[in-house]
N, C-alpha and C positions, 0 to 999 in steps of 0.2 A: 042744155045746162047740165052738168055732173056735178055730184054731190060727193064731198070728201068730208071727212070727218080728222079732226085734230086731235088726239089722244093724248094726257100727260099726266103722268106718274105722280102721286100727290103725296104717300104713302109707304113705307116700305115694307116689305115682303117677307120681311124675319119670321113674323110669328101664322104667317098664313100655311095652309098644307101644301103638297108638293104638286098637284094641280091646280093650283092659282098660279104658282111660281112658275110653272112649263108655262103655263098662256101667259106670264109677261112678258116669258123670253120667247115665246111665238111675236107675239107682237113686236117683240122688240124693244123691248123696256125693260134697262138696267137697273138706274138710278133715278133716282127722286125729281124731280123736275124735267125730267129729259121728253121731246116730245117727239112722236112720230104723224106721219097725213098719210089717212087710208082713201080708198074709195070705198063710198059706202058702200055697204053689202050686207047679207044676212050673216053669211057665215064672223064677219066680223062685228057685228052687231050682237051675235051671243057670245064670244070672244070676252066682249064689253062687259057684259052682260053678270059672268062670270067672277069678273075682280071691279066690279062698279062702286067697291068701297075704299078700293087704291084708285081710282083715278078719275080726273075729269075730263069731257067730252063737249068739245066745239064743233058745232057743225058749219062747212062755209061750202058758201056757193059760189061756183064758178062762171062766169058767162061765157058763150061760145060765140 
């Protein structure tokens, strides 16, 4: 079973500093609702961790 995490932009990024804004555009998040599916990890988990006040986190399981 892999574990993937669903990441979406709830929030926008106007008034955050200039690294919040690199880690959304690392992840990959432009705009306001838009969502991206990681595989879970640590390095993405502190990613998260980082702008966890712009965004929410689904975690979904996959069966193999």
């Amino acid at each position: 079973m892999s574990k993937k995490i669903k990441i979406k932009q709830i929030k926008s990024a106007i008034s955050c500093n200039y690294l919040q804004k690199r880690t959304l555009k690392a992840l990959g998040l432009r705009k306001i609702r838009q969502e991206k599916v990681f595989a879970d990890s640590p390095a993405i988990r502190g990613m998260i961790d980082k702008v966890k006040h712009l965004v929410t986190v689904t975690e979904i399981t996959e069966g193999t």
